[in-house]
C-alpha positions in Angstrom: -7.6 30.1 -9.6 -3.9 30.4 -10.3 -3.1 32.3 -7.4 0.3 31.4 -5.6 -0.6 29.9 -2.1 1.5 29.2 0.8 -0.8 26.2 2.0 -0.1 24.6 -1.1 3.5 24.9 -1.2 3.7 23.2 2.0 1.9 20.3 1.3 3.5 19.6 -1.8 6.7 19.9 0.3 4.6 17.3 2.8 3.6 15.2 0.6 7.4 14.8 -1.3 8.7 14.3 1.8 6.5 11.4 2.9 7.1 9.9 -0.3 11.0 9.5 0.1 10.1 8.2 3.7 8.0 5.6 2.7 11.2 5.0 -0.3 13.6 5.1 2.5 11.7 2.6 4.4 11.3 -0.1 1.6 14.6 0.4 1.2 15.9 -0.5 4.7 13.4 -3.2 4.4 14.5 -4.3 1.3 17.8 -4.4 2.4 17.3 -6.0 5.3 15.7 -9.1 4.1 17.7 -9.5 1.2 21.1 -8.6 2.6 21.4 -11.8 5.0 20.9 -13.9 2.2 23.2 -12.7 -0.3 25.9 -12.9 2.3 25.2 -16.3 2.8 25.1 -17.5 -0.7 
């Protein structure tokens, strides 16, 4: 059906936002190990 459902509006919200936290946290990772060795290049 095409009806508008609250349910469904929050897990879409869930879902995005447990997307940019897994980004976030490859990220930081990222960052972490590659940082140090840039520095010291």
């Amino acid at each position: 059906s095409f009806d508008h459902h609250d349910l469904s509006k929050r897990a879409k919200d869930f879902g995005s936002a447990a997307v940019m936290l897994a980004l976030l946290i490859a990220a930081l990772l990222w960052a972490t190990i590659c940082l140090p060795l840039v520095i010291n290049w």
